[in-house]
C-alpha positions in Angstrom: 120.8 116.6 83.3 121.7 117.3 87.3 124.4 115.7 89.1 121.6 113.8 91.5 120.4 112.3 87.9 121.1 108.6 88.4 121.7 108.7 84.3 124.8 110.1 84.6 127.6 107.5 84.8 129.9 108.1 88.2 133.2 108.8 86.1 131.4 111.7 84.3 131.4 113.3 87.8 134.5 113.0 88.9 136.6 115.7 87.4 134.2 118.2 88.6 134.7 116.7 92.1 138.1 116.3 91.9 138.0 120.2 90.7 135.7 121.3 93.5 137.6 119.2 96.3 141.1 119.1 95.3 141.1 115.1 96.2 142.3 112.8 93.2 140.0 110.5 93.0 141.1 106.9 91.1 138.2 105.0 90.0 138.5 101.0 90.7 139.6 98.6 92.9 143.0 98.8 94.8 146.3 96.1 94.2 145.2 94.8 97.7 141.4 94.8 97.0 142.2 92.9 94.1 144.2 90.1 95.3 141.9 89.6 97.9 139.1 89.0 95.5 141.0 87.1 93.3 141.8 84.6 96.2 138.3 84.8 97.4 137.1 83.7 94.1 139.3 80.8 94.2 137.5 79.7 96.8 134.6 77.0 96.8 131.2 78.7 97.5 131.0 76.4 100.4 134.3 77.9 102.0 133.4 81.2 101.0 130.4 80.6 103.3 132.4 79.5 105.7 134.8 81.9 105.3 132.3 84.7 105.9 130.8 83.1 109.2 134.0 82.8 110.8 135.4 86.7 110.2 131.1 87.5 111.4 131.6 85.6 114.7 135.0 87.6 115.1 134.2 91.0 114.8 130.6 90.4 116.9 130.7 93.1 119.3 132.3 91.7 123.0 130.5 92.5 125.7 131.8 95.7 127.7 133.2 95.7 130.7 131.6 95.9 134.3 132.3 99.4 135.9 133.2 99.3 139.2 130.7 101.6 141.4 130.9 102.5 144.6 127.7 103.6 145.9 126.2 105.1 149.2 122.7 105.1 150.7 121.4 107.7 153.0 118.6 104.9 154.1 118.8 101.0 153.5 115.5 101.6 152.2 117.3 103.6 149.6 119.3 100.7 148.7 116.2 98.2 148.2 114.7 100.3 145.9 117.6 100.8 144.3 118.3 97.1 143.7 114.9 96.2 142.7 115.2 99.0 139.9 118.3 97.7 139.1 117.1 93.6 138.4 114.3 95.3 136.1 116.8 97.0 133.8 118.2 94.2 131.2 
């Protein structure tokens, strides 16, 4: 059997990673990861649902903000041009 062989149960691996890498790898969830389940669990579904729309809508990315630009034109035919291109971009 290979590492890549999805047979092989992840804790087999990881003293030979820990060997190879020098990282010490503890297998499970953290004390923090844990209470956070545990009081996620002891939640309706309903409020979990609700719970999992509100933290969506706050990390939705903000829009970024406007650069400032200063521009100049050599012609104001320059500048047309460059203002229709400009309403065609989204």
């Amino acid at each position: 059997m290979s590492q890549d062989d999805p047979q092989i149960p992840i804790f087999e691996l990881l003293p030979a990673f820990e060997e190879e890498t020098g990282v010490r790898v503890r297998p499970g969830l953290g004390a923090s990861r844990l209470q956070q389940l545990k009081r996620d669990l002891a939640l309706t579904p309903e409020q979990r649902v609700r719970e999992a729309e509100e933290t969506a809508l706050l990390t939705q990315p903000r829009e970024s903000a406007r650069v400032h630009q200063l521009m100049a034109f050599d012609r104001y035919e320059d500048f047309l041009q460059w203002q229709r291109l400009r309403d065609l971009l989204p």
